[in-house]
C-alpha positions as CSV (number, residue, x, y, z in Angstrom):
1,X,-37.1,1.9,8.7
2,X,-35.2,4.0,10.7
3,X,-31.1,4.2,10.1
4,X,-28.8,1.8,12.3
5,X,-24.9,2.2,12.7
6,X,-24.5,-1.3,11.2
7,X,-26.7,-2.6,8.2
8,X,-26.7,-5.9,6.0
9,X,-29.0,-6.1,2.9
10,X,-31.1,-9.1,2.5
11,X,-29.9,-12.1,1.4
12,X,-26.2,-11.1,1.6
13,X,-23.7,-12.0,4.2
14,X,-21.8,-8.8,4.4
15,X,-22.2,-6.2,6.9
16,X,-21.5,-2.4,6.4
17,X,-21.4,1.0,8.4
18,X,-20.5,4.2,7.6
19,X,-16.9,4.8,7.0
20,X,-15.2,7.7,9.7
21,X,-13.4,9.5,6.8
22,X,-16.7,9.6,4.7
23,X,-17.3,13.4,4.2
24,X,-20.8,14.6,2.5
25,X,-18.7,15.6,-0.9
26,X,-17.5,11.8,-0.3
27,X,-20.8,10.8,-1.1
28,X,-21.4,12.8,-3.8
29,X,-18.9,12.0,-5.8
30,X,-20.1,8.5,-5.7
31,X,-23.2,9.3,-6.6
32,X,-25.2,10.0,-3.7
33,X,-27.6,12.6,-4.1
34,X,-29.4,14.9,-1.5
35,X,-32.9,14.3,0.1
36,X,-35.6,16.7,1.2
37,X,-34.3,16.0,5.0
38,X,-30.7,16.5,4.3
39,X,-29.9,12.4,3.9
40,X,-28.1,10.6,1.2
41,X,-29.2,8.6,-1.2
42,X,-27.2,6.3,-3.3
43,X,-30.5,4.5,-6.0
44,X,-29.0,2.1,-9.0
45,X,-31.0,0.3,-10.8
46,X,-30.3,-3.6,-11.3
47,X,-30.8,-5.0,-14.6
48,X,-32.7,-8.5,-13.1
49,X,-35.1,-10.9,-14.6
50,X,-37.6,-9.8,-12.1
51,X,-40.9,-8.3,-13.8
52,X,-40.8,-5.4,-11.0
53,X,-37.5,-4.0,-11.7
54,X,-35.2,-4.4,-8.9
55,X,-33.2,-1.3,-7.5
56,X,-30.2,-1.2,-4.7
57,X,-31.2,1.6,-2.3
58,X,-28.4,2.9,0.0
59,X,-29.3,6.1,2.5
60,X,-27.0,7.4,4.7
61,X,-28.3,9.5,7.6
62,X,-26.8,13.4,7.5
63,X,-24.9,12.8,10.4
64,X,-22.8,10.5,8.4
65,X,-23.5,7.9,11.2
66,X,-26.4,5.8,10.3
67,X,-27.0,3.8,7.2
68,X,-30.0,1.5,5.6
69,X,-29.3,-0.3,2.5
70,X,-31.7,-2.5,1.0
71,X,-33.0,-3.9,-2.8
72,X,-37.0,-3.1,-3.9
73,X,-38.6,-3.2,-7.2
74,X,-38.5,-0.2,-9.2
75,X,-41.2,1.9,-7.7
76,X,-39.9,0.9,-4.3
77,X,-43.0,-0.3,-2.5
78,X,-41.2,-4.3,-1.8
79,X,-38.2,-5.6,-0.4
80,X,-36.4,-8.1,-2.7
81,X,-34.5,-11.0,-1.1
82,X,-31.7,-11.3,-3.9
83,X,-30.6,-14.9,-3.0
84,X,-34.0,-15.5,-3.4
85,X,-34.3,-14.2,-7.3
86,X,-33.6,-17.2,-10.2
87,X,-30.2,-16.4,-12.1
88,X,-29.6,-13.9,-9.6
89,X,-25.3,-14.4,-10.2
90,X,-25.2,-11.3,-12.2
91,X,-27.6,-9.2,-9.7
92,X,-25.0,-10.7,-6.7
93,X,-22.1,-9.6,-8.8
94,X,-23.0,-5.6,-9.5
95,X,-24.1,-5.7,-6.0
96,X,-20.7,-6.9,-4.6
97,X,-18.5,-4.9,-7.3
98,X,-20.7,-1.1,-6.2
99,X,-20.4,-2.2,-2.2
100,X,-16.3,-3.2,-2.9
101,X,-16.0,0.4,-4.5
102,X,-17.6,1.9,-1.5
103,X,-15.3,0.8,0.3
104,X,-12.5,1.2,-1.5
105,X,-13.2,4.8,-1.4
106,X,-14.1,5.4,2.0
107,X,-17.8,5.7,1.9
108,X,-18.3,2.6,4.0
109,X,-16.6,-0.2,5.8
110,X,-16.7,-3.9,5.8
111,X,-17.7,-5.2,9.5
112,X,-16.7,-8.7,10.5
């Protein structure tokens, strides 16, 4: 999947991008971590009902321009619709609170 300037995770109504003050120590200190090819990549797992595990996966291109976010099971192989998951309200509400933090620190914005 390759990065986009805008990205939406499935099964959520909220759009994101990249936020023009976000530096690379920005991202750090929000737990971001380097990858091999000089992205970021935010990884927290989910505590879910699902037998797979279910992680949020947020990478952010070293440009700072481009971002994919997305939920899989733990080893990362499937994407998991969240809306989809029974008594998914608690899974909904860690995703929301970690995406409002982003953007109350400046990683990302909220697009309309």
């Amino acid at each position: 999947m390759a990065f986009k300037e805008e990205a939406t995770l499935l099964g959520f109504d909220r759009t994101f991008k990249v936020s023009p003050e976000c530096r690379p120590y920005t991202l750090r200190d929000n737990g971001f971590t380097n990858t091999k090819q000089g992205n970021f990549e935010y990884r927290r797992p989910l505590d879910s009902e699902s037998r797979q595990g279910l992680v949020l996966k947020v990478m952010v291109d070293k440009d700072l321009k481009g971002i994919k976010i997305s939920t899989v099971t733990d080893k990362g192989f499937k994407t998991v619709d969240v809306s989809k998951l029974d008594n998914n309200a608690m899974v909904v509400e860690k995703v929301n609170f970690i995406f409002d933090g982003f953007v109350d620190r400046n990683v990302l914005i909220e697009v309309d």
